[in-house]
C-alpha positions in Angstrom: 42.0 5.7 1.8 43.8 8.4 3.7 41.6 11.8 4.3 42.8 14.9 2.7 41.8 18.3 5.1 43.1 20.1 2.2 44.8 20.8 -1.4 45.9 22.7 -4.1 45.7 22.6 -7.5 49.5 22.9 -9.3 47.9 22.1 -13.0 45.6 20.3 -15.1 45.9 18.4 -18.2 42.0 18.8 -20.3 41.1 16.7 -23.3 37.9 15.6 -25.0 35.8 17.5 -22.2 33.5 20.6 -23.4 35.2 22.9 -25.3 38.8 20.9 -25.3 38.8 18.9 -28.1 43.0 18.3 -27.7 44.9 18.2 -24.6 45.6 21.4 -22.9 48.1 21.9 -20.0 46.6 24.8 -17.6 48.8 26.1 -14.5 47.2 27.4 -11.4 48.2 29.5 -8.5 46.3 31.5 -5.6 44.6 33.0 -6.6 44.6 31.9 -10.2 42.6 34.5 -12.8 40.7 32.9 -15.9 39.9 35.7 -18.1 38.2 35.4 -21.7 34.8 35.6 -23.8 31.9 33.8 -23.9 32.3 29.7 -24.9 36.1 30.1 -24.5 35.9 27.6 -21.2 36.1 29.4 -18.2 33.3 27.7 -16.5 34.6 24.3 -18.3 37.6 24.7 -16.2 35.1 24.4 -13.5 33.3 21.2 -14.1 36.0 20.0 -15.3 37.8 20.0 -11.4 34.6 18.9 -10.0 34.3 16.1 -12.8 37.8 14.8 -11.9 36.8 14.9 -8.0 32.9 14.0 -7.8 32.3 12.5 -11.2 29.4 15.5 -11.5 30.2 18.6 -13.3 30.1 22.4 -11.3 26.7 22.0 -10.1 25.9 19.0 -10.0 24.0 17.9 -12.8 23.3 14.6 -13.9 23.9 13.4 -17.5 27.6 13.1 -17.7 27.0 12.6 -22.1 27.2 16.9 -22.2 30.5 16.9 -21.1 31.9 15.4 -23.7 33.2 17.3 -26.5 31.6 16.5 -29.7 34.7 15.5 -31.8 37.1 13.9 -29.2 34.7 11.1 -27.7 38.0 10.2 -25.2 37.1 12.4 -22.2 40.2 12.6 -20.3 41.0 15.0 -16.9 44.6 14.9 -14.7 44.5 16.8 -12.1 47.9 17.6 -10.0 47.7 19.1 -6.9 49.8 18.8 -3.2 48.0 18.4 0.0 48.0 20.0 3.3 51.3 18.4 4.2 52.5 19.7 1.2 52.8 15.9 -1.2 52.3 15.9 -4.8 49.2 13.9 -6.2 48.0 13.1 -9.1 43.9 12.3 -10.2 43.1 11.2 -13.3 39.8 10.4 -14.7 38.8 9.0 -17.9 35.9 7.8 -19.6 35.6 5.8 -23.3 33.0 4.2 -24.9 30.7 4.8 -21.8 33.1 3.3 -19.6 34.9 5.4 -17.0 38.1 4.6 -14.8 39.8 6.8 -12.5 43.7 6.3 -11.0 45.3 7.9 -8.3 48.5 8.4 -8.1 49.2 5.9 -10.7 46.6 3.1 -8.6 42.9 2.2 -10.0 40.2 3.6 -7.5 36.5 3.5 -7.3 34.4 6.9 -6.6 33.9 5.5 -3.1 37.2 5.8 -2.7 37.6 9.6 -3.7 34.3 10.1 -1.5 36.1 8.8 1.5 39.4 11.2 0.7 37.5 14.0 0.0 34.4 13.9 1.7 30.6 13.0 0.5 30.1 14.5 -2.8 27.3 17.4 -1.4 30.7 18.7 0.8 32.9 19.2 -2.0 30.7 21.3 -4.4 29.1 23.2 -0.9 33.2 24.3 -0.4 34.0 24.5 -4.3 31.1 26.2 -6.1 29.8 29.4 -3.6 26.4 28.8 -5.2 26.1 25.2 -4.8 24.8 25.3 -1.3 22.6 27.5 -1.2 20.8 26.7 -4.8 21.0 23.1 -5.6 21.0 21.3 -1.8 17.6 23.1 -0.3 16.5 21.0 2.7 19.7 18.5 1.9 21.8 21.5 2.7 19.9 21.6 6.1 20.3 18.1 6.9 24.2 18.4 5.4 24.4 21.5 8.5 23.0 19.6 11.0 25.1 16.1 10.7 28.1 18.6 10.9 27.1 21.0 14.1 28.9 20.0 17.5 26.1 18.4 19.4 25.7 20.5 22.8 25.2 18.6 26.1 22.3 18.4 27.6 23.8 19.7 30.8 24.8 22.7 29.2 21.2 23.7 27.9 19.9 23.1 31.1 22.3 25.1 32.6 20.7 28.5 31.0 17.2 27.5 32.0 15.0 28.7 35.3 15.1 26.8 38.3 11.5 25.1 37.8 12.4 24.0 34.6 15.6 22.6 35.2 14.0 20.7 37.7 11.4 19.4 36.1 13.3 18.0 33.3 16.0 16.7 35.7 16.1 13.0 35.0 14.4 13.3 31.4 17.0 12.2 28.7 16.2 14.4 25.9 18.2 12.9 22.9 15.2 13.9 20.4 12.8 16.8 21.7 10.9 16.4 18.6 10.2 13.1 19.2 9.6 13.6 23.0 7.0 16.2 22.0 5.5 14.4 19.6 4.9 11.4 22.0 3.5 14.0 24.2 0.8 15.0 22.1 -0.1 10.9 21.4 -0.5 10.4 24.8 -2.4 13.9 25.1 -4.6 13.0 23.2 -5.3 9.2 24.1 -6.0 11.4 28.0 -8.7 13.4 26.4 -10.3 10.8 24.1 -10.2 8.9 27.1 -11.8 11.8 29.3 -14.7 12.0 26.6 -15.0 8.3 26.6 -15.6 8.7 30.1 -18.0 12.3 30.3 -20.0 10.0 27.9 -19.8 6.9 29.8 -21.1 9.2 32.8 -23.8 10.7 31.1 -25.0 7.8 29.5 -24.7 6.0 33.2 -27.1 9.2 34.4 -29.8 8.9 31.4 -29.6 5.0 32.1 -30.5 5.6 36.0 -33.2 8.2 35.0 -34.9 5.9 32.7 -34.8 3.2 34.0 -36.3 5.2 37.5 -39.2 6.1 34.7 -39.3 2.3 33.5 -39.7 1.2 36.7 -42.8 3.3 37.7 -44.5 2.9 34.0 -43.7 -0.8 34.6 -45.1 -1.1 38.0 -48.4 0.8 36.7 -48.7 -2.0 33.6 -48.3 -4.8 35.9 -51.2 -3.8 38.3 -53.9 -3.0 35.4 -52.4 -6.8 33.9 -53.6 -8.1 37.5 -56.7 -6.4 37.2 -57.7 -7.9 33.5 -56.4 -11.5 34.2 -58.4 -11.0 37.2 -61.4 -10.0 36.3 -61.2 -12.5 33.1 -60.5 -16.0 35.4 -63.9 -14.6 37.4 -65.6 -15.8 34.0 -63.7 -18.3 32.9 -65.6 -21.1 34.9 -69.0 -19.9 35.5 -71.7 -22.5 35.1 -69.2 -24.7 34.1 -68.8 -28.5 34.9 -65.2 -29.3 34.8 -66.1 -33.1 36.2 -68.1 -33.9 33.4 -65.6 -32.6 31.0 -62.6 -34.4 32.5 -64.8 -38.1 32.4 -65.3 -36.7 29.1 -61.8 -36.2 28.0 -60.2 -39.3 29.8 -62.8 -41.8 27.5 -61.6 -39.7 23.8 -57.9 -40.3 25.1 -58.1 -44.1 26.0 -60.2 -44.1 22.2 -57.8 -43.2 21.0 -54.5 -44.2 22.7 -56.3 -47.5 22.0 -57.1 -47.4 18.3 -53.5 -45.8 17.4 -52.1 -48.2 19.6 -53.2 -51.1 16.9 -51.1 -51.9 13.6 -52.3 -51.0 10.6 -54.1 -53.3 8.3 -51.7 -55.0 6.0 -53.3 -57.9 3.5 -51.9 -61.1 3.2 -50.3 -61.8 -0.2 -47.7 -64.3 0.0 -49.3 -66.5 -1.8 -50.0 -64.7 -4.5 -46.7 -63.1 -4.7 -44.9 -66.8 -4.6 -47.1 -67.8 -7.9 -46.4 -64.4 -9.3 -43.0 -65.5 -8.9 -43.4 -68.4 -10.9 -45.4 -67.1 -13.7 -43.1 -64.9 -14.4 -40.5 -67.0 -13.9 -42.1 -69.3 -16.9 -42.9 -66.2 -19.2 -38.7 -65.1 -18.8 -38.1 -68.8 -19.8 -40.5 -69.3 -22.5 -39.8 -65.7 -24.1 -36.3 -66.5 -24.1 -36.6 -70.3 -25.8 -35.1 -70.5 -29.4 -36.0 -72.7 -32.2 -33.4 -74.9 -32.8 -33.1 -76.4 -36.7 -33.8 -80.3 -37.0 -32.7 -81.0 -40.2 -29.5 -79.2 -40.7 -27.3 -81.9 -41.4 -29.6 -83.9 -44.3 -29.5 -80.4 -45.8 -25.8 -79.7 -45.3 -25.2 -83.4 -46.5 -27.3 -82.9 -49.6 -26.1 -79.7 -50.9 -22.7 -80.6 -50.8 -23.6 -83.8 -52.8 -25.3 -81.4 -55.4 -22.8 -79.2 -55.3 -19.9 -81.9 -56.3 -22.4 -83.2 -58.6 -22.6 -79.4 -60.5 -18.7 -79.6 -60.6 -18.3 -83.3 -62.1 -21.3 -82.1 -64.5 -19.7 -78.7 -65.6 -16.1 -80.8 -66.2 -18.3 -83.5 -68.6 -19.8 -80.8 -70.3 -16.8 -78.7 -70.9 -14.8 -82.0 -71.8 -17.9 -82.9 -74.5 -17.3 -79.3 -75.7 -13.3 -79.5 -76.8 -13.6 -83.5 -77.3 -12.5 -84.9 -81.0 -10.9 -87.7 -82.6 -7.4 -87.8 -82.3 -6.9 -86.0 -78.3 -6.5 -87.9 -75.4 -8.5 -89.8 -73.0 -8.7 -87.7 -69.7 -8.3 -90.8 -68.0 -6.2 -93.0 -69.4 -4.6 -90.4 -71.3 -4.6 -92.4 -74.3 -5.0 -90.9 -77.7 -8.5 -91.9 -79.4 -8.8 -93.2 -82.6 -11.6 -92.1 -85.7 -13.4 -96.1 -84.7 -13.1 -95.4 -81.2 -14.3 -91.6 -80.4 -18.3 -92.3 -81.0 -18.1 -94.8 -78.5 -15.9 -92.6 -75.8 -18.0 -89.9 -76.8 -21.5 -91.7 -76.2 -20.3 -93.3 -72.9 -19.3 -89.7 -71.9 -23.2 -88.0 -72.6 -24.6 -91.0 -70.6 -22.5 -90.2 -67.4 -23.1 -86.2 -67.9 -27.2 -87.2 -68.2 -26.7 -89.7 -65.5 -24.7 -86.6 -63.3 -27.6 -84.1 -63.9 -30.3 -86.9 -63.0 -28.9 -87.2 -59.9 -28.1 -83.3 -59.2 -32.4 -82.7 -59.9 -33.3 -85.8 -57.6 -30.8 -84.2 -54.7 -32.7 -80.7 -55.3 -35.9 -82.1 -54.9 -35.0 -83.4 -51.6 -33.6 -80.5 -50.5 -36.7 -78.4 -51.6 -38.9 -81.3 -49.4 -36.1 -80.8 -46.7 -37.0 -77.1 -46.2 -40.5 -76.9 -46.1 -40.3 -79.2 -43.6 -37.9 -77.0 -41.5 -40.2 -74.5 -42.1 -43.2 -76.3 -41.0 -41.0 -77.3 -37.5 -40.2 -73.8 -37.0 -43.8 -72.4 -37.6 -45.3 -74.6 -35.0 -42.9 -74.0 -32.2 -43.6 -70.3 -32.8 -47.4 -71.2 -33.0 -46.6 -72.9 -29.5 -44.3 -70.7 -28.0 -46.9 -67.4 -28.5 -49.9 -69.7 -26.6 -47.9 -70.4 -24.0 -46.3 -66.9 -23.4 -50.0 -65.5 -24.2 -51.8 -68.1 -21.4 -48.6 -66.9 -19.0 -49.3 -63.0 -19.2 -53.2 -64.0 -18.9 -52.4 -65.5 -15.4 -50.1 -62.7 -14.0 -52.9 -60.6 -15.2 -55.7 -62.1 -12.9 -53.1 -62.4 -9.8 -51.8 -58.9 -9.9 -55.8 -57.9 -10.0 -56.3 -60.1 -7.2 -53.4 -58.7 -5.2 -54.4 -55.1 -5.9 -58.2 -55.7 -4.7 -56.7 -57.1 -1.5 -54.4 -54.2 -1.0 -57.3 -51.7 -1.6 -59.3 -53.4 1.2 -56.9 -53.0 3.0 -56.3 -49.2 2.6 -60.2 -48.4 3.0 -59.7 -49.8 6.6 -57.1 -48.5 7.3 -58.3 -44.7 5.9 -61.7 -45.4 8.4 -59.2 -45.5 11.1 -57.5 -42.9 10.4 -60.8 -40.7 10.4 -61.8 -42.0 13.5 -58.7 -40.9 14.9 -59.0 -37.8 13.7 -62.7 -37.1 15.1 -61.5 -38.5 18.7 -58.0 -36.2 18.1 -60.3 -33.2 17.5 -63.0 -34.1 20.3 -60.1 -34.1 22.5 -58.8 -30.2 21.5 -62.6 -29.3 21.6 -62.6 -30.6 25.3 -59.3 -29.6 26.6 -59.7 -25.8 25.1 -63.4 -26.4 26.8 -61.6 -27.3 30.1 -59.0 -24.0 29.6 -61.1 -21.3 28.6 -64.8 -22.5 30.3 -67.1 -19.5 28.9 -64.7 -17.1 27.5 -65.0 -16.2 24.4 -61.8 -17.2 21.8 -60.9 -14.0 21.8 -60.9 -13.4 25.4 -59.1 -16.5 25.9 -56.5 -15.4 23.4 -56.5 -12.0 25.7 -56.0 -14.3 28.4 -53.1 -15.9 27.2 -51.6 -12.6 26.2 -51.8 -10.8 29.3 -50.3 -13.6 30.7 -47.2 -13.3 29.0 -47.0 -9.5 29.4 -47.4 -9.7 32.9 -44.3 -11.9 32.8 -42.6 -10.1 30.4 -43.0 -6.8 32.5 -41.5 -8.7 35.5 -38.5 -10.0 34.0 -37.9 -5.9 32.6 -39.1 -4.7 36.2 -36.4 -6.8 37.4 -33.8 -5.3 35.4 -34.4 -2.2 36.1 -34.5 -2.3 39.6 -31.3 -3.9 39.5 -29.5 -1.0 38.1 -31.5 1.0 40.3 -29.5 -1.2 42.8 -26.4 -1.0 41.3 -23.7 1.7 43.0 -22.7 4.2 40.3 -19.2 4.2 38.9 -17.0 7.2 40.2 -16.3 8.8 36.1 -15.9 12.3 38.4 -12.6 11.1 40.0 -11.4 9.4 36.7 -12.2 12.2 34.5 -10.2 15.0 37.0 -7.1 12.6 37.0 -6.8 12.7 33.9 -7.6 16.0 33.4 -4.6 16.5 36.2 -2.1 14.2 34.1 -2.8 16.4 30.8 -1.9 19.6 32.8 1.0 18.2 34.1 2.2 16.6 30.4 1.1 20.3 28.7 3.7 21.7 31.2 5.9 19.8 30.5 5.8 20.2 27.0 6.4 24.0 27.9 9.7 23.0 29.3 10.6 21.2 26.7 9.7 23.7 24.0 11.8 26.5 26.3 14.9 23.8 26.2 14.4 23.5 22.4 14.6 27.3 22.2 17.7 27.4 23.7 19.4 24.4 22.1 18.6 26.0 18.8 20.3 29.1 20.3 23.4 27.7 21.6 23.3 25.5 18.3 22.9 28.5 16.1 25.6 30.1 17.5 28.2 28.0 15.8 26.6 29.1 12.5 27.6 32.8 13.2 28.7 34.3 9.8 29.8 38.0 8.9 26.7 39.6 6.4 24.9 35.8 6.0 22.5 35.0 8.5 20.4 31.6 8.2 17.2 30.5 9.8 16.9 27.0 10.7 13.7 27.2 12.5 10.9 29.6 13.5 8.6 30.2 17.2 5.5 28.9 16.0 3.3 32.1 18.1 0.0 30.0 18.9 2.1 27.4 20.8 5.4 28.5 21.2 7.4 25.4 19.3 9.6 25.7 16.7 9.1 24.7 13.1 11.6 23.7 10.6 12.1 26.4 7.6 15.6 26.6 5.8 16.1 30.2 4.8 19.2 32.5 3.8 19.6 36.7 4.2 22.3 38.7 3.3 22.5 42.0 5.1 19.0 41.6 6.0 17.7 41.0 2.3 16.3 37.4 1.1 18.2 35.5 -1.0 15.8 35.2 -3.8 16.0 38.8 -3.7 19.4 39.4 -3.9 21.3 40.2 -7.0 24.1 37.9 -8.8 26.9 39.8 -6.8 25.3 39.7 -3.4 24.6 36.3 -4.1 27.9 35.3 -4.9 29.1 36.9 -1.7 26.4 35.1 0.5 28.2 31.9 -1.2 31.4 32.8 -0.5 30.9 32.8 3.3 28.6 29.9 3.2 31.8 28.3 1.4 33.9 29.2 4.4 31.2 27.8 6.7 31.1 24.8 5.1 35.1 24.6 5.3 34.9 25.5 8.9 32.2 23.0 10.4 33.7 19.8 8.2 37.5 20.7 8.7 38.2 20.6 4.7 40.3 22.9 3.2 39.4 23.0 -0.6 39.6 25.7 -3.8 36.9 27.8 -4.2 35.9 28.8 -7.8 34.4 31.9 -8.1 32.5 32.4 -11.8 30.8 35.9 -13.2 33.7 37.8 -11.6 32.7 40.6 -13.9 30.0 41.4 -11.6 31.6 41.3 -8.1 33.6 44.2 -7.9 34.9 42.9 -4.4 34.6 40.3 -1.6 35.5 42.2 1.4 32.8 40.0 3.6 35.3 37.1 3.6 39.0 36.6 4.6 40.1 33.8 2.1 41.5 30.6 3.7 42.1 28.0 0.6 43.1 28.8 -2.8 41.1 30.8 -5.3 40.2 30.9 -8.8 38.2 33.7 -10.2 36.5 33.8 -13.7 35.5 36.9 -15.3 34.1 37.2 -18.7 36.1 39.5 -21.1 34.6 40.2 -24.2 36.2 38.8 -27.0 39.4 37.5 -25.3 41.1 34.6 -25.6 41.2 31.8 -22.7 43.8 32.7 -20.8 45.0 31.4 -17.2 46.6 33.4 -14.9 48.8 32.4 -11.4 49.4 35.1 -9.6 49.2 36.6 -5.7 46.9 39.6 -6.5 46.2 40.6 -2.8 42.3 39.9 -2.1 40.3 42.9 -0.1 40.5 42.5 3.2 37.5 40.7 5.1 35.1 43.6 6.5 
């Protein structure tokens, strides 16, 4: 989008916003006068021209829901006004149902957009609303300031400095003196943790050298009194002492012994009672396992299915004798029976039934003798079967008792050879600490053995002292005054830079020179001499805080102009509480004006006119 250096506003068509329910045509001039009472929509008219530009009302709150008014939901702003070349334009910005759109000159446009043709947002209310500025941006109006002050060559800072210090920053590009400070101190301070890392390495190097001087001489004291005990204690060690016999001694207890542990241990033989273990067991697995099996299970089977078709046949007679009379049929020739003949049927009929159950008790009889003598079979192999399985165990018995007296035989040899060999095992230590210690006493053997190793334990320290003794000591002295050297040299240098910070901010400040507003970017910090940020606003000498609404408004006004001046935009200026300025001499006004003042009572009303301004002081 094209920039725009400048406008002004022709009119403005309000509805839904604030107090404008309807749509309400306002005309504007330079200046342009908005007189009326309180809540009649002066300051409306305000965020209403900031809504249609930013999107944010006068001041830049957040929370656009405020603005709209409470009966008209359809928030709707066109703004007309020409630009520096003198075109006609028109911005329009609506938003329904939470959804906003904004055309320009008749083309839908993003906020982006306007950003880019009017500036960043913080630009536009710094030029539009006097107060903006200095209340609402704080350290973003600094940094708003600085991204918009000419950048002055390095050259030409240098240029106002001394001699020395142009020369000693000749050659150091200095895009960020903060930053070139603040590695400074880093490295500063790295050189004197390094220089105490040093001092301490030096005076720990001296309190090494001195004790281990002291360590040497207590060590050299110890080792002669050690010579002197060992000495006096090896003078006794052998007196009256036969070492021959003891070594005879000692030779016949080792070949003992080598000889008696050299032989295997006694193991009994009991292979052959293992193998007829074996097979006992073997036969009590088999035997235990054997089942009877039945011997007369098909007579029995064979029989009870004769007596079982015999209980049919005999329960069919019976049933048949039961129901039979003169007159019915024959059942197996089916012939009907006479009166003469029945008796006879009949007769022939209880003989076969009496025959039937005749034979049924002799079959049950043999079955009976059958049984018992399955039963009989069966008890004797059990009989049997528990002898043989008793008469087993019995044997395994006595050969597991055999085996176990062997094995204990065994282990009482065995155990006597062990003792033996540990009565030669301690006649040997007996001998050998004979041969070591002669006459001494345990104890002054065990001193014996103990001054030993401290005498060899004070050589090896001995040895270690001496050596750094030996050792050529490090130079920290020379270290520790180059770097001392290198800090003075970075510490002056630091100096220069602070001195070409000074004057930066001097040159720098001078293209914020304003007519009754001064502002302080930064402050000499007096201990060191640097500068330290601060952000802070006078007017005539007085602090702004202290100022009152009038005096404040002024001190707007020209930070308004600044603002204009140092971003190369043109825009209105709206000046609210009018009532209490009664002029605004301390400016010469560049853009087009529009002043509110409260009038009690009044009506809204808009006025364009050319109402000559007071002339800038």
């Amino acid at each position: 989008m094209e920039k725009i250096k400048g406008f002004q506003i022709s009119s403005m068509t309000v509805s839904g916003f604030k107090c404008y329910e309807a749509p309400m045509e306002i005309t504007f001039g330079n200046p342009t006068i908005v007189t009326g009472g309180n809540g009649r929509g002066k300051s409306s008219l305000a965020d209403a021209i900031a809504f249609a530009v930013t999107g944010l009302p006068f001041f830049g709150e957040r929370g656009i829901d405020r603005l709209h008014n409470e009966t008209n939901p359809d928030l709707q702003i066109a703004m007309r006004f020409t630009d520096e070349t003198g075109k006609a334009h028109e911005l329009t910005r609506s938003r329904q149902k939470d959804r906003m759109s904004i055309t320009y000159d008749g083309y839908a446009i993003r906020q982006t957009d306007l950003n880019e043709m009017f500036g960043e947002r913080d630009v536009f209310l710094s030029i539009f609303n006097p107060l903006y500025f200095i209340e609402e941006l704080g350290e973003d109006g600094k940094k708003l300031l600085e991204r918009y002050l000419p950048p002055i060559p390095q050259a030409d800072v240098l240029a106002q400095l001394n001699a020395q210090t142009q020369q000693r920053l000749s050659g150091v590009q200095l895009p960020s003196p903060e930053t070139f400070l603040k590695n400074r101190r880093e490295e500063i301070r790295e050189l004197e943790q390094n220089a105490v890392y040093l001092s301490g390495k030096l005076d720990l190097a001296q309190k090494q050298r001195q004790s281990s001087k002291e360590l040497s001489n207590r060590l050299t004291a110890q080792i002669q009194e050690l010579q002197r005990e060992i000495a006096s204690l090896e003078a006794r060690r052998f007196e009256n002492v036969n070492l021959e016999e003891l070594q005879e001694q000692l030779v016949q207890a080792s070949e003992q012994y080598e000889e008696l542990s050299g032989e295997a241990p006694e193991t009994p033989d009991t292979a052959e009672l293992d193998a007829k273990l074996q097979e006992f067991h073997a036969k009590l697995g088999a035997r235990s396992s054997e089942v009877y099996q039945p011997k007369y299970t098909d007579p029995l089977a064979e029989d009870t299915a004769k007596v079982q078709a015999l209980g049919k046949k005999y329960q069919q007679n019976a049933a048949l004798l039961k129901r039979f009379q003169p007159g019915t049929s024959c059942p197996v020739c089916r012939r009907v029976l006479s009166q003469q003949e029945y008796p006879a049927f009949r007769q022939a009929l209880q003989a076969e039934t009496e025959r039937i159950a005749a034979d049924g008790t002799q079959l049950k009889g043999q079955i009976t003798e059958l049984q018992e003598l399955e039963q009989k079979s069966q008890s004797t192999f059990e009989q049997f079967k528990a002898e043989d399985i008793e008469r087993y165990q019995a044997e395994i018995n006595a050969l597991n008792q055999k085996r176990e007296q062997l094995q204990a035989a065994a282990a009482q040899q065995n155990m006597q050879r062990q003792q033996t060999l540990e009565q030669l095992r301690a006649r040997i230590q007996n001998l050998s600490a004979s041969m070591e210690c002669g006459t001494l006493s345990p104890a002054d053997s065990e001193r014996l053995a103990e001054c030993k190793a401290s005498l060899e334990d004070c050589r090896v320290q001995l040895a270690a002292a001496q050596q750094v003794l030996s050792a050529a000591p490090e130079d920290f002295d020379t270290r520790i005054k180059a770097i001392e050297e290198e800090i003075t040299e970075k510490k002056i240098m630091m100096k220069d830079v602070i001195l070409y910070m000074s004057k930066r901010a001097e040159l720098t400040f001078s293209k914020l020179a304003l007519n009754r507003v001064k502002i302080s970017l930064y402050d000499v910090v007096k201990t060191t001499g640097e500068l330290k940020d601060v952000f802070r606003f006078t007017y005539n000498g007085r602090r702004y805080d202290r100022l009152s609404l009038s005096e404040q408004i002024r001190a707007g006004a020209e930070v308004s102009e600044l603002v204009k001046r140092l971003t190369g935009r043109n825009y209105p200026v709206f000046f609210d509480n009018m009532e209490s300025v009664d002029d605004l001499s301390n400016i010469r006004p560049t853009s087009q004006m529009i002043l509110a003042k409260c009038v009690r009572n009044a009506e809204l009303s808009v006025r364009a006119g050319s109402t000559a301004m007071p002339k800038a002081a």
